[in-house]
C-alpha positions as CSV (number, residue, x, y, z in Angstrom):
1,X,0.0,0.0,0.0
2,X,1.4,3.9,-1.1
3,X,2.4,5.9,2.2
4,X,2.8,9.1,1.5
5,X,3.0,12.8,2.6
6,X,2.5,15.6,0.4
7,X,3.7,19.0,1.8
8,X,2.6,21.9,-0.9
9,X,3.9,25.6,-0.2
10,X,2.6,26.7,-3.6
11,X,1.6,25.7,-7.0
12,X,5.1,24.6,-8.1
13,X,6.8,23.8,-4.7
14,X,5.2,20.5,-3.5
15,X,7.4,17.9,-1.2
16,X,5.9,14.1,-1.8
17,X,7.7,12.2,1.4
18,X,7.1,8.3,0.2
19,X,7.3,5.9,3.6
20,X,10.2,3.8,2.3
21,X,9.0,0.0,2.6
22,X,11.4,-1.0,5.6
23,X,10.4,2.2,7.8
24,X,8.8,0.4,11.0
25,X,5.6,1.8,11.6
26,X,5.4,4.3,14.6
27,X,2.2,3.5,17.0
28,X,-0.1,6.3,17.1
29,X,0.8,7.9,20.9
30,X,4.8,7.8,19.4
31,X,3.8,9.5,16.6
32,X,1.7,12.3,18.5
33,X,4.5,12.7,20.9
34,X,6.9,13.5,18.1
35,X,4.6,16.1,17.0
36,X,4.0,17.5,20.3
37,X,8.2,17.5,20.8
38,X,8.3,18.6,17.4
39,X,5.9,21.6,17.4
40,X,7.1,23.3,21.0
41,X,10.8,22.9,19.7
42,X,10.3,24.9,16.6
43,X,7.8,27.7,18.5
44,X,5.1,26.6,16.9
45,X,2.3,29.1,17.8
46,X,-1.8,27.7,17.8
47,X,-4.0,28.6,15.1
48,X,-6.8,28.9,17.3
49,X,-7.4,31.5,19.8
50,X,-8.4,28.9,22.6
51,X,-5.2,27.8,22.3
52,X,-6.7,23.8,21.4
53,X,-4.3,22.1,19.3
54,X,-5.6,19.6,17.0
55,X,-3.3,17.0,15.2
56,X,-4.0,18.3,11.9
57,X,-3.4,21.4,12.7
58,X,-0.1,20.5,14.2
59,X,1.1,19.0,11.3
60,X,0.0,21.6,9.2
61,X,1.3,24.8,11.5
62,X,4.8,22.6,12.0
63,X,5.2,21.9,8.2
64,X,4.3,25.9,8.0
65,X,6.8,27.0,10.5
66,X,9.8,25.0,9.6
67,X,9.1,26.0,5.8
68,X,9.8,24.5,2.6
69,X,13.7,24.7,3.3
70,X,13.8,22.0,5.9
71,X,11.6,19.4,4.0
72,X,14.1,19.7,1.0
73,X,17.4,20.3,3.1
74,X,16.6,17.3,5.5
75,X,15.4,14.4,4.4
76,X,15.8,12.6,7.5
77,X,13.8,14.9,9.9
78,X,10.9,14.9,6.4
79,X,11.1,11.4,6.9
80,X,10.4,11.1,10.8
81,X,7.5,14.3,10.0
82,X,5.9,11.8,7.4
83,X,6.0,8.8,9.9
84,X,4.2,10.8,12.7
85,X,2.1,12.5,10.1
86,X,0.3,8.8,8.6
87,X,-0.1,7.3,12.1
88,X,-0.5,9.9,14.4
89,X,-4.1,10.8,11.6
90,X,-4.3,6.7,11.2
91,X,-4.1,7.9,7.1
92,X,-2.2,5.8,4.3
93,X,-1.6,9.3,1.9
94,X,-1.9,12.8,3.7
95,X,-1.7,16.3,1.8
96,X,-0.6,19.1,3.5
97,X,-1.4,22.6,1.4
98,X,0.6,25.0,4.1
99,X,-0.2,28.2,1.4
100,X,-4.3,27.2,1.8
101,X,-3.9,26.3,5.3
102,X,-5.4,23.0,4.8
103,X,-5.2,19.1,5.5
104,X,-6.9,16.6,3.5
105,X,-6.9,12.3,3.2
């Protein structure tokens, strides 16, 4: 089955992350930690005023604030984003459009 991530931060400047095959899969509370790790070590600031993070928008505001640099200047840490991405939302393909502020399955 395809695993994949797919980080867009415009029309021509799209980042497709592909799970490679022997990538053990992370178990969902793993995955959320690395996101919560993740998100407070890059100052990662809520998109909502009542301060609720959801984990979409966790992935979504982390992809945003470490920008389009790191996905394509670290292909480990993309990797490891891409892992926690799939299992921490339990879904086998995942696009993040950062420039429309949007996650979709």
């Amino acid at each position: 089955m395809r695993q994949e991530v797919i980080v867009q931060f415009g029309p021509d400047r799209r980042h497709a992350i592909a799970l490679h095959a022997d990538a053990a899969p992370l178990a969902a509370d793993e995955a959320r930690r690395w996101l919560d790790q993740e998100f407070v070590a890059n100052d990662c600031e809520p998109l909502r005023a009542s301060g609720k993070v959801l984990i979409a928008d966790k992935v979504l505001v982390l992809a945003a604030t470490v920008g389009e640099a790191r996905f394509a200047d670290d292909p480990v840490w993309a990797q490891a984003y891409a892992r926690a991405t799939l299992a921490a939302l339990a879904r086998p393909v995942v696009r993040v459009d950062v420039e429309g502020g949007a996650v979709s399955y």
